[in-house]
Residue, then its C-alpha position, 0 to 999 in steps of 0.5 A: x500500500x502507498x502513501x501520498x507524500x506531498x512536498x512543496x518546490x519553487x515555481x522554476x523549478x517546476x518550469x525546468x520539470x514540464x520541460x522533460x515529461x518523459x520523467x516520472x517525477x515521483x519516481x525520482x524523489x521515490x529513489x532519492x528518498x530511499x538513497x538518502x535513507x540507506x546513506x543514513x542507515x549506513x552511517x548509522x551502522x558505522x556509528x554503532x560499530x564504533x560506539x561498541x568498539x569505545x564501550x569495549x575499550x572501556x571495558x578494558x578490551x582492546x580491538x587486538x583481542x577482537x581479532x579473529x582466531x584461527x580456526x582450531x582455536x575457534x572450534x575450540x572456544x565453540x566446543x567449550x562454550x557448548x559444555x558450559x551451556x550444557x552444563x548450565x541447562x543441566x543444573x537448571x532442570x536439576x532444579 
């Protein structure tokens, strides 16, 4: 479903646009719109990215330490991780 969306712009500027009605105005403003959105929300990402990287630093983890690991130790750290939680459920339904 659609929304009318309706902007005001100067009358010169809709002369120059009757000069081409070949274009699909809406369109244009459509994608102009949904770029200038995906900009945002890049830059929001990265944003993110580097608030997370300051809380980690303040937390005493430095970005070497968040650098991945081969992939034995990986599976190593994975195979840990998946006893503890085991073990973690068990004591849970012990209950």
């Amino acid at each position: 479903m659609s929304v009318t969306f309706t902007i005001r712009i100067p009358h010169k500027l809709a002369m120059k646009m009757k000069k081409y009605k070949e274009i699909n105005w809406s369109e244009v403003v459509r994608r102009s719109i949904e770029e200038y959105i995906r900009k945002l929300e890049e830059t929001r990402t990265v944003a993110d990215a580097n608030e997370l990287l300051d809380e980690l630093k303040s937390l005493g983890i430095s970005p070497e330490e968040l650098e991945p690991l081969n992939y034995d130790e990986e599976m190593k750290h994975y195979k840990e991780l998946g006893e503890r939680e085991w073990k973690r459920l068990f004591m849970i339904q012990a209950k």
